[in-house]
Backbone as JSON Lines, residues from 0, in Angstrom:
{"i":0,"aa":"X","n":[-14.92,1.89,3.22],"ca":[-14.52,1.81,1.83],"c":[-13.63,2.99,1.42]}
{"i":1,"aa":"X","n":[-13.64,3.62,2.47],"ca":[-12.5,5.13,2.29],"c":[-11.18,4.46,1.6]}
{"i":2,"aa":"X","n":[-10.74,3.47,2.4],"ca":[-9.01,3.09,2.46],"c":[-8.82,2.88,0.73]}
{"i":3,"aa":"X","n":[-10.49,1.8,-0.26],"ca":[-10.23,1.4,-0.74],"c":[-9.79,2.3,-1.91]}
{"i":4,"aa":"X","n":[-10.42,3.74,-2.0],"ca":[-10.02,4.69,-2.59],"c":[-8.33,4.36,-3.52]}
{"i":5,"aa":"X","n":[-7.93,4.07,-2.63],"ca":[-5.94,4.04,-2.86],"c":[-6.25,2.75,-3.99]}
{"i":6,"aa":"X","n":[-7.6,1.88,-3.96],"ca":[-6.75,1.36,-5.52],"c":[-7.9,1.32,-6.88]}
{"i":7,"aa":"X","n":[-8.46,2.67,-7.22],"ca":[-9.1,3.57,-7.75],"c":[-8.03,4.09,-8.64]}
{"i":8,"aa":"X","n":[-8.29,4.03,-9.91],"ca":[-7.14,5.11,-11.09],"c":[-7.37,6.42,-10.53]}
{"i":9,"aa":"X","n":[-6.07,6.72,-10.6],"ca":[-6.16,8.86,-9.52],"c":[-7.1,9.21,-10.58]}
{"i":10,"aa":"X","n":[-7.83,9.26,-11.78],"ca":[-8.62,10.17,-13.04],"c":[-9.87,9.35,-12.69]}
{"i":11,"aa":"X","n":[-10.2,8.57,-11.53],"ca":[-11.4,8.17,-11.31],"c":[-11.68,8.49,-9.68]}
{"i":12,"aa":"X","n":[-10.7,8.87,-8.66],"ca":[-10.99,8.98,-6.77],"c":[-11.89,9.69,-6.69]}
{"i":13,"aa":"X","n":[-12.06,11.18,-7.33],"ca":[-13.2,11.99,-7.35],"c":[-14.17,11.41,-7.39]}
{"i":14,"aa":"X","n":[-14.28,10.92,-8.45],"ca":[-15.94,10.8,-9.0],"c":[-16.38,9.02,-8.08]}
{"i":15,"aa":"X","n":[-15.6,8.52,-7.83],"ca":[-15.69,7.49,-6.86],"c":[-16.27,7.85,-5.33]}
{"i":16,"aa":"X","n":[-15.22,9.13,-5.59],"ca":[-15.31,9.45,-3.38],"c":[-16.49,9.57,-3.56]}
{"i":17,"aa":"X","n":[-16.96,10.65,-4.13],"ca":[-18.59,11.33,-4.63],"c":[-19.73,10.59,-4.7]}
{"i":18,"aa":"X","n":[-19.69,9.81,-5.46],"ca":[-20.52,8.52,-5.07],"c":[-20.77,7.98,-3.64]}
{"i":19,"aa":"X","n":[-19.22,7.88,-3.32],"ca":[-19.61,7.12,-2.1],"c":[-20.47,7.88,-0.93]}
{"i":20,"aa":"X","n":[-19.86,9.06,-1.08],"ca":[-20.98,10.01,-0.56],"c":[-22.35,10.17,-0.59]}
{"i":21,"aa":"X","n":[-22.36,10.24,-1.63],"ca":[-23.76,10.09,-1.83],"c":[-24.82,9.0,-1.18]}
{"i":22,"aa":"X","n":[-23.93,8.12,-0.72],"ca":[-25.1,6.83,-0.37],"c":[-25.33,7.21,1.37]}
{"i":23,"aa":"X","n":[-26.34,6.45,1.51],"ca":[-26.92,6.95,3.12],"c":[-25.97,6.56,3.97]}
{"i":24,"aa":"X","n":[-25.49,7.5,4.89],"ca":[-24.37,7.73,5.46],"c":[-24.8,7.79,7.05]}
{"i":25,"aa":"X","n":[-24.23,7.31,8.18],"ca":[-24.58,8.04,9.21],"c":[-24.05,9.03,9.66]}
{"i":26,"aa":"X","n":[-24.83,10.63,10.63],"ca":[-24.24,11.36,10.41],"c":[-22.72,11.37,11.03]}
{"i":27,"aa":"X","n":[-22.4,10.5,12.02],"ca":[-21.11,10.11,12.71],"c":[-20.37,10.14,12.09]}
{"i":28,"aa":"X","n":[-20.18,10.01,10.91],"ca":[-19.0,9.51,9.7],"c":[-18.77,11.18,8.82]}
{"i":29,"aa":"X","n":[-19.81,11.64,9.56],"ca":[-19.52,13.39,8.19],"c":[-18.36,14.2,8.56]}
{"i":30,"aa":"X","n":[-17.71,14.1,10.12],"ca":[-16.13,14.21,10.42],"c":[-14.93,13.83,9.58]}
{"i":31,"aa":"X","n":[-15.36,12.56,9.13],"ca":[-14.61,11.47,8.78],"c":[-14.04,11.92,7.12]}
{"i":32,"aa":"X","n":[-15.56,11.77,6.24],"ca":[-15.63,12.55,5.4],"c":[-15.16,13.38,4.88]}
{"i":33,"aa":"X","n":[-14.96,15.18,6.06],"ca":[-14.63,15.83,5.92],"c":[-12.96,16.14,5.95]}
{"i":34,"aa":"X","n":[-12.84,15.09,6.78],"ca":[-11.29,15.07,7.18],"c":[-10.58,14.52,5.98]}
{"i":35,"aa":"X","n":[-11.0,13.67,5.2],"ca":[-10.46,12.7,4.06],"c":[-11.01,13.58,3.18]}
{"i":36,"aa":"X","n":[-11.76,14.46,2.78],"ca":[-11.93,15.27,1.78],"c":[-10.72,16.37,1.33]}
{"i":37,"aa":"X","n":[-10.52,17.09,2.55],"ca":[-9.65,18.24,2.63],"c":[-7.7,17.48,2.93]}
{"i":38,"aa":"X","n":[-7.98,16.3,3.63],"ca":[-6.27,15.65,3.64],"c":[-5.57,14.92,2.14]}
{"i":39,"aa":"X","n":[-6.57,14.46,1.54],"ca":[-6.84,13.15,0.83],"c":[-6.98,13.57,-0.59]}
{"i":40,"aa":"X","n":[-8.27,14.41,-0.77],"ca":[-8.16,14.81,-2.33],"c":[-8.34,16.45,-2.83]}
{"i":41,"aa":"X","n":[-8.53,16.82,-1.51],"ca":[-8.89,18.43,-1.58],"c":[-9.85,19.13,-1.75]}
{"i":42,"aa":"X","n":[-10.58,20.38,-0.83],"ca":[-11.83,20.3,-0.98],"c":[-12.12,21.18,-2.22]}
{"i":43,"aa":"X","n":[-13.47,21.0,-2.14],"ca":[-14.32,21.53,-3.66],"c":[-14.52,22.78,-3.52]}
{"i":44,"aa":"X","n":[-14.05,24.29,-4.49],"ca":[-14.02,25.45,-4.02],"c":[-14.39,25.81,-5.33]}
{"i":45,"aa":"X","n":[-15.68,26.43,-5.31],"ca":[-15.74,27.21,-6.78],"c":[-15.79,26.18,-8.14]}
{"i":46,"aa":"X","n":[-16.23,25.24,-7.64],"ca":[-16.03,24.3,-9.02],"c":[-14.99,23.68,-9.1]}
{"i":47,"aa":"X","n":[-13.66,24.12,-8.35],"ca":[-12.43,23.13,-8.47],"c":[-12.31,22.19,-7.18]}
{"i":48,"aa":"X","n":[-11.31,21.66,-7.14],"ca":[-10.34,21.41,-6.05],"c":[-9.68,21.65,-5.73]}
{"i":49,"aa":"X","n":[-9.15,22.24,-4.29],"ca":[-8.0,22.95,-4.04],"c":[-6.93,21.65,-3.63]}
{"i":50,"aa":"X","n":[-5.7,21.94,-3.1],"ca":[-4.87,21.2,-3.39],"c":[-4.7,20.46,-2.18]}
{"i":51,"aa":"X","n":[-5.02,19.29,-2.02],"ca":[-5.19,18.33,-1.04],"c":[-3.28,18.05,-0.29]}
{"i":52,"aa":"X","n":[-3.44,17.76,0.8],"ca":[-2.43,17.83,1.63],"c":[-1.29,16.36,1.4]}
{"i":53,"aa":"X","n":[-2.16,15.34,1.03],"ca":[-1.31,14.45,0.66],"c":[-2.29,13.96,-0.56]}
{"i":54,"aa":"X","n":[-1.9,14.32,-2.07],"ca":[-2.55,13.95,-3.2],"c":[-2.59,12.94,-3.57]}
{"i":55,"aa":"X","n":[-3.44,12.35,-4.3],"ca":[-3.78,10.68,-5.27],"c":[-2.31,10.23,-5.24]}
{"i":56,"aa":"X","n":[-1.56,10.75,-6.01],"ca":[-0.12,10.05,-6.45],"c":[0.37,9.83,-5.12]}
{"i":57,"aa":"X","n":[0.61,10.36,-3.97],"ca":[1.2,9.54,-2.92],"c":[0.67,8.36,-2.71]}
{"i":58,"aa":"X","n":[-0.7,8.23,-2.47],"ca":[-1.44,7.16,-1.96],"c":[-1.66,6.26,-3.13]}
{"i":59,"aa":"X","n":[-1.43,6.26,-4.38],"ca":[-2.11,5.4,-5.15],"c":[-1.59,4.45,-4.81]}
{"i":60,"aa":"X","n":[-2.34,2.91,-4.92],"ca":[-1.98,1.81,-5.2],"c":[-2.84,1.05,-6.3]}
{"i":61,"aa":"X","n":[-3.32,1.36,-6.98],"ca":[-4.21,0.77,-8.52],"c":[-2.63,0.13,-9.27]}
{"i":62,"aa":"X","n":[-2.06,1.44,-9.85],"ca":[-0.89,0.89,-10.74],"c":[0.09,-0.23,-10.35]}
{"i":63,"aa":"X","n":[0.44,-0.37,-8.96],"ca":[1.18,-0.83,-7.88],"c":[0.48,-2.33,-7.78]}
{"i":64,"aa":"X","n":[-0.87,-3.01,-8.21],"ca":[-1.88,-3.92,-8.35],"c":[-1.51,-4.34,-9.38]}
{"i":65,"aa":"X","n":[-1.57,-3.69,-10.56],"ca":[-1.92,-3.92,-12.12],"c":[-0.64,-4.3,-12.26]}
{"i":66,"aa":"X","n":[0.44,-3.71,-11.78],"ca":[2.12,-4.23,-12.36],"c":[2.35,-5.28,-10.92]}
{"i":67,"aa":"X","n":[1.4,-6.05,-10.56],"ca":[2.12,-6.82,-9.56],"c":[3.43,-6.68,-8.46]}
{"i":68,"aa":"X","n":[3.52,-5.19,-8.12],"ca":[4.34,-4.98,-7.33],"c":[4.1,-4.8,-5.89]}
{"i":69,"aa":"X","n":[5.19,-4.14,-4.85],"ca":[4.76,-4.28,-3.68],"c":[3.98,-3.24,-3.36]}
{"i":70,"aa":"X","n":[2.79,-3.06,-2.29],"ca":[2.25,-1.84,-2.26],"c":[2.41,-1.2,-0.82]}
{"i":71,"aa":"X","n":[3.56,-1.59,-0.06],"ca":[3.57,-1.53,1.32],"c":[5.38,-1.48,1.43]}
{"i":72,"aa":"X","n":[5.78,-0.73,2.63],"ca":[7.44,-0.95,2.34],"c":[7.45,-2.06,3.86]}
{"i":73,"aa":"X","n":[6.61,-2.9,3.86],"ca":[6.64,-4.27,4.95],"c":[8.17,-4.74,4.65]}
{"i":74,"aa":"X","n":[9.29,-5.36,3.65],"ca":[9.61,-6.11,3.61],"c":[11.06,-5.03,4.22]}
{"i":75,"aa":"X","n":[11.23,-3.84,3.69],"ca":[12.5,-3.03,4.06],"c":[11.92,-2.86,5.85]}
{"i":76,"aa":"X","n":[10.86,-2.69,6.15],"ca":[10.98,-2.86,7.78],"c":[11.21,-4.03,8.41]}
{"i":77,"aa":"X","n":[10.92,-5.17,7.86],"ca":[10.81,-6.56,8.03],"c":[12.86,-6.82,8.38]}
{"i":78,"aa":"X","n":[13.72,-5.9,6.99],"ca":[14.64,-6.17,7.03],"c":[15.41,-5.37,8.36]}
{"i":79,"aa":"X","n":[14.96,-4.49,8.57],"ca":[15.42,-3.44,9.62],"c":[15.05,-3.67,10.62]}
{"i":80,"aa":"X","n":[13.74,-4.39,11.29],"ca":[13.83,-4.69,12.28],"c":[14.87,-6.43,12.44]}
{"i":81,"aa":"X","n":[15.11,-7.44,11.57],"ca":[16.0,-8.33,11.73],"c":[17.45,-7.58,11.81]}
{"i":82,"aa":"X","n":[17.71,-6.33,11.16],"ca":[19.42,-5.89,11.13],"c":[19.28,-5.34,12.21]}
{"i":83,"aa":"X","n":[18.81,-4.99,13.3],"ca":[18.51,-4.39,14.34],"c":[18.76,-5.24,15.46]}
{"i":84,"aa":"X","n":[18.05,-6.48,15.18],"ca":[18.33,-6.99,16.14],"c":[19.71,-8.26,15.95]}
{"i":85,"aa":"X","n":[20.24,-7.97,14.89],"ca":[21.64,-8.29,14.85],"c":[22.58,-7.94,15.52]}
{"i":86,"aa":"X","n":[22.39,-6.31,14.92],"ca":[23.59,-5.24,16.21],"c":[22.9,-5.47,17.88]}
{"i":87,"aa":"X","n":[21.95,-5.68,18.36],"ca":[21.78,-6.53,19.86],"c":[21.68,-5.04,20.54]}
{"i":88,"aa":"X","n":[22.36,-3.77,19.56],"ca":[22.23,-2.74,21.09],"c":[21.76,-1.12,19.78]}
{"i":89,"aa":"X","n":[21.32,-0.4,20.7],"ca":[20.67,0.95,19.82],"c":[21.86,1.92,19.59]}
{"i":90,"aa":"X","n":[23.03,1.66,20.24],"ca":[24.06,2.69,19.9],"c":[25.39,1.97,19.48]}
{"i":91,"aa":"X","n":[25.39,1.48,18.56],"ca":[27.17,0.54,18.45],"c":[27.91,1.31,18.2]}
{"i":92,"aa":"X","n":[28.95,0.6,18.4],"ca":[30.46,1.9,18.17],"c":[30.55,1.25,16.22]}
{"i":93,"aa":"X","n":[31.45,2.58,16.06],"ca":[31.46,2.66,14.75],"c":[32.1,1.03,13.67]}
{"i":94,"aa":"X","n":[32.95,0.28,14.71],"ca":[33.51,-0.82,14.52],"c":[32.5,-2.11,14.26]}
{"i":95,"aa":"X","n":[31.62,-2.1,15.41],"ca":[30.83,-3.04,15.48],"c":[29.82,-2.69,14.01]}
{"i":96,"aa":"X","n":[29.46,-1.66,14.01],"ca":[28.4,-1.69,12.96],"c":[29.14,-1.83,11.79]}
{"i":97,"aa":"X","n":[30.24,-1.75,10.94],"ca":[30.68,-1.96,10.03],"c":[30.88,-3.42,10.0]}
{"i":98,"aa":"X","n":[31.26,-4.36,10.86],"ca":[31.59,-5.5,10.67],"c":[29.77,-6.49,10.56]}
{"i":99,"aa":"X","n":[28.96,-5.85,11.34],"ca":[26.96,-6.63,10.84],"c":[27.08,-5.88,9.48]}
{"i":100,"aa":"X","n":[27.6,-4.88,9.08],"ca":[27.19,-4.26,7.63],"c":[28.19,-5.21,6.67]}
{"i":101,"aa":"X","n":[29.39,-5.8,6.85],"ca":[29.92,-6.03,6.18],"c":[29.24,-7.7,6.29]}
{"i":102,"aa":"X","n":[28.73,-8.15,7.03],"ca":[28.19,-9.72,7.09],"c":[27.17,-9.4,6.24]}
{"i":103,"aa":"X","n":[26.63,-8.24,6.3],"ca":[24.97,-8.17,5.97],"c":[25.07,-8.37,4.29]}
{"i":104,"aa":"X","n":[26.33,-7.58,3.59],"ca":[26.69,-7.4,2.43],"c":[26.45,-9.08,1.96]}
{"i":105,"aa":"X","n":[27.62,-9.52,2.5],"ca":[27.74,-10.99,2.17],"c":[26.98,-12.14,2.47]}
{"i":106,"aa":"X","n":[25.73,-11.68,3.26],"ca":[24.39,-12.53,3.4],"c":[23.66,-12.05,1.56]}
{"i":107,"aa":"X","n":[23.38,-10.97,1.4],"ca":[22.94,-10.04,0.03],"c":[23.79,-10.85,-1.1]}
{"i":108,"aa":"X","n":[24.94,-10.78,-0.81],"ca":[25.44,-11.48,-2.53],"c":[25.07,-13.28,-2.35]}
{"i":109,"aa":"X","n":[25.26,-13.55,-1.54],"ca":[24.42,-14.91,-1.78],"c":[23.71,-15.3,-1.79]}
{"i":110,"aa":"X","n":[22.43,-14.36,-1.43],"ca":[21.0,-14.3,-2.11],"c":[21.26,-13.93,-3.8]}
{"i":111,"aa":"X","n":[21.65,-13.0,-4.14],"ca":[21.79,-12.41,-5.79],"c":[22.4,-13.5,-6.17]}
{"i":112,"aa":"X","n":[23.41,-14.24,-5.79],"ca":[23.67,-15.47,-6.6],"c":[23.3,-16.14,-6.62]}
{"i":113,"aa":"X","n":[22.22,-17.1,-5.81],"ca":[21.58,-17.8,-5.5],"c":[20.1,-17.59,-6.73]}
{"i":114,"aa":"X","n":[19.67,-16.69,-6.65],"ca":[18.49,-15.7,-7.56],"c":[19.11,-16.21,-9.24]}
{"i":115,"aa":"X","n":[20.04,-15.87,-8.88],"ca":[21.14,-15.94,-10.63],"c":[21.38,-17.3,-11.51]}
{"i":116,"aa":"X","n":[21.32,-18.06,-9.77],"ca":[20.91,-19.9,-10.83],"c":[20.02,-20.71,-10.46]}
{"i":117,"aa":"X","n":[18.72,-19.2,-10.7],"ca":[17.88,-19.88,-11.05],"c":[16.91,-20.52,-9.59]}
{"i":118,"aa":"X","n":[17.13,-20.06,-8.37],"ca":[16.53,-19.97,-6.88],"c":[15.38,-19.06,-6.79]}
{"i":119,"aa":"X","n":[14.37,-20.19,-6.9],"ca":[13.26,-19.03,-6.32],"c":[13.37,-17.86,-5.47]}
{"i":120,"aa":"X","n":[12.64,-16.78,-5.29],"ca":[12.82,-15.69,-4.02],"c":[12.21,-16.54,-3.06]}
{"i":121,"aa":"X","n":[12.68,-15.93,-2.15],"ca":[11.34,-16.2,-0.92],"c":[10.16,-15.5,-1.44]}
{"i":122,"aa":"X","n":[8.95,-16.3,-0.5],"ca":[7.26,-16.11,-1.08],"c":[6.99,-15.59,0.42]}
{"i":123,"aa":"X","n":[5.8,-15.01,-0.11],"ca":[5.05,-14.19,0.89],"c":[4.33,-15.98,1.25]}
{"i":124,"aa":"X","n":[3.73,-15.29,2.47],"ca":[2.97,-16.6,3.24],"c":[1.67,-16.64,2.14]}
{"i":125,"aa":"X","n":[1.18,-18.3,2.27],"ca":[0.29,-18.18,1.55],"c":[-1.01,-17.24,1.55]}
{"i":126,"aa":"X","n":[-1.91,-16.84,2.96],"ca":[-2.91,-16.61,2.96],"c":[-2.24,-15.11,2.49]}
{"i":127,"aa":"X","n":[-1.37,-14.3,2.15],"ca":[-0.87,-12.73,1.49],"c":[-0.82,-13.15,0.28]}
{"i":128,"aa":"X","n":[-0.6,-14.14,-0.14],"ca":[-0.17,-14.48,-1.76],"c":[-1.87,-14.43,-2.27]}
{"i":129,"aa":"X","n":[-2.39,-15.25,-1.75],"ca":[-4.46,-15.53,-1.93],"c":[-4.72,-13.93,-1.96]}
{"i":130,"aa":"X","n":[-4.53,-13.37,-0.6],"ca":[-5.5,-11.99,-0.5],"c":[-4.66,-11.3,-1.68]}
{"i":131,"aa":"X","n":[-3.4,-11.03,-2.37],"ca":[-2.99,-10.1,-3.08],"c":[-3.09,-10.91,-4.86]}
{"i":132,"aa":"X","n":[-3.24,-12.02,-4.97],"ca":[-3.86,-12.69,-6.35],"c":[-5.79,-11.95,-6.37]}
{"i":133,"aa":"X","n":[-6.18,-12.27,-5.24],"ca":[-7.75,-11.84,-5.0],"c":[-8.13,-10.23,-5.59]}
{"i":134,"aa":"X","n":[-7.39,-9.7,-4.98],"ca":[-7.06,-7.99,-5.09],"c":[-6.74,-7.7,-6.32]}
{"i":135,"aa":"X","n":[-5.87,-8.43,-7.0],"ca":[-5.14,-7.8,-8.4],"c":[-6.48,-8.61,-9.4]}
{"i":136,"aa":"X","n":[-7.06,-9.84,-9.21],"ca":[-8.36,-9.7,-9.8],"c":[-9.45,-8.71,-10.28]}
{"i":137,"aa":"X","n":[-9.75,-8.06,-9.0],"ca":[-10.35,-7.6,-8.8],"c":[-10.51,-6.09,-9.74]}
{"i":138,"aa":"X","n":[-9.07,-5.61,-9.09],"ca":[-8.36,-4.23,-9.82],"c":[-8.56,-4.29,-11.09]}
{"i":139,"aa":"X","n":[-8.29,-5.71,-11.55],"ca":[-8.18,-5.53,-13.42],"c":[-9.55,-5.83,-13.81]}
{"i":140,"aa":"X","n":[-10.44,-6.39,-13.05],"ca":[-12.02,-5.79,-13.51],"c":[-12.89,-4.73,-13.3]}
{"i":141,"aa":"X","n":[-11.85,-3.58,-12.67],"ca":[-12.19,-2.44,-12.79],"c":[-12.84,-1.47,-13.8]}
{"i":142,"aa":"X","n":[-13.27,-2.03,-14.68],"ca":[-13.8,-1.41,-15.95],"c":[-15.39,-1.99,-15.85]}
{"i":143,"aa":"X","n":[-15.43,-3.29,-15.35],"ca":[-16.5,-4.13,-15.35],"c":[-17.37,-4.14,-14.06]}
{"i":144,"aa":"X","n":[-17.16,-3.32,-13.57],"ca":[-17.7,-3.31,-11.94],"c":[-18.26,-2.14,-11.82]}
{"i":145,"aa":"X","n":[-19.6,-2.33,-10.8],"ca":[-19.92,-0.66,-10.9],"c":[-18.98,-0.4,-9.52]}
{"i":146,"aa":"X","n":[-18.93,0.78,-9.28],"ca":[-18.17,2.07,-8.2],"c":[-18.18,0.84,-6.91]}
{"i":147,"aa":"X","n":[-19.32,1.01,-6.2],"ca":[-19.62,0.82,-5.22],"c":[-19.29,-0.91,-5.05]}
{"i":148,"aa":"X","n":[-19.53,-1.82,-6.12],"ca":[-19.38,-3.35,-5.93],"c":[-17.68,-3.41,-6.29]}
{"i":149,"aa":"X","n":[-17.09,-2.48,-7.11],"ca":[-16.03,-2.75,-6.97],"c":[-14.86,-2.17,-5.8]}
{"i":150,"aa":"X","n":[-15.45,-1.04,-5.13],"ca":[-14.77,-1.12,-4.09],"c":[-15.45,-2.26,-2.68]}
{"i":151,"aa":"X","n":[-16.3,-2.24,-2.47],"ca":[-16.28,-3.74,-1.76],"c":[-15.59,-4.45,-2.05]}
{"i":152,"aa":"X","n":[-15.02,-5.18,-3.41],"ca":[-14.24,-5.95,-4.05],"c":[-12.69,-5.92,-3.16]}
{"i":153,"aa":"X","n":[-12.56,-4.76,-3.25],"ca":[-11.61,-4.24,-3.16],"c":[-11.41,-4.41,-1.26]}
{"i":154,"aa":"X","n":[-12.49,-3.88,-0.69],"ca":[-12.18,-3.82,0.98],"c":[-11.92,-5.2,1.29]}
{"i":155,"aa":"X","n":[-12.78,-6.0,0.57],"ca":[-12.76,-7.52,1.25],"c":[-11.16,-8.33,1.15]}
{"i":156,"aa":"X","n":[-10.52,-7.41,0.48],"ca":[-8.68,-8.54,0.27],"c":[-8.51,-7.63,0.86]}
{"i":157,"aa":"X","n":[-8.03,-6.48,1.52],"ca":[-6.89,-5.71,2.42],"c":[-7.12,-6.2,3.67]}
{"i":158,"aa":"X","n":[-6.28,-5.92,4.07],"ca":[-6.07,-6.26,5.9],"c":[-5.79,-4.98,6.28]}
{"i":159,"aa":"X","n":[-6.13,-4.14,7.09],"ca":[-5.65,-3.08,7.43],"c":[-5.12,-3.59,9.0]}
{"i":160,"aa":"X","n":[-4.92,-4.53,9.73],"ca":[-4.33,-4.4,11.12],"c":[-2.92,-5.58,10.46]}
{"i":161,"aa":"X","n":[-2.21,-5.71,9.5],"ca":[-1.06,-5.94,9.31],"c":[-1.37,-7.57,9.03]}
């Protein structure tokens, strides 16, 4: 339930992680813990927190839920590995790559025009459309859930192996 942290309001991860802590743990996992304490939100020194190595705002995805946007950059790799395998080779001469950049342009404006009268986008596959409708449920009953049932909520729609 660590991962689910990322879709937690950043003015609630603390008092969430903490909790989660709190519940019977095996000791195998107090590495784990520790490692996501001090990378993740920063450890507890004197009453504060010191300043965690990659903070809430990198990782959030709560807001990224609630405004229905993307929470993953899948679709710009999705595009890079297809423009990749356009150019066919890892080093093109400067010629070749301007002329896939200049197709690539003119694949792009006829999507935007296409978009412009009124063409659906392309859709995510259905079973991503289910798990990310499921998820943004979930997120916006975040007020109504205790800690612990709403991050379950939350683990059960992610996929973490892609």
């Amino acid at each position: 339930m660590l991962v689910t942290l990322a879709y937690v309001p950043n003015n609630g991860k603390v008092r969430i992680y903490e909790e989660l802590v709190e519940l019977d743990t095996f000791p195998e996992v107090d590495q784990l813990l520790n490692y996501f304490e001090d990378t993740f939100l920063g450890r507890r020194r004197r009453g504060r927190r010191a300043g965690a190595l990659f903070p809430p705002d990198i990782w959030d995805c709560y807001q990224a839920v609630r405004d229905n946007t993307p929470r993953t950059n899948n679709e710009v790799e999705g595009w890079h590995s297809a423009f990749a395998r356009s150019v066919q080779i890892a080093h093109p001469t400067l010629l070749r790559l301007v002329v896939k950049l200049q197709k690539e342009q003119k694949n792009n404006q006829l999507i935007v025009e296409r978009l412009l009268a009124g063409e659906d986008p392309s859709l995510k596959k259905k079973k991503y459309r289910d798990l990310d409708r499921r998820l943004r449920t979930v997120v916006l009953d975040y007020e109504n859930r205790s800690s612990i049932d709403y991050l379950r909520g939350c683990s059960h729609n992610i996929n973490l192996m892609g």
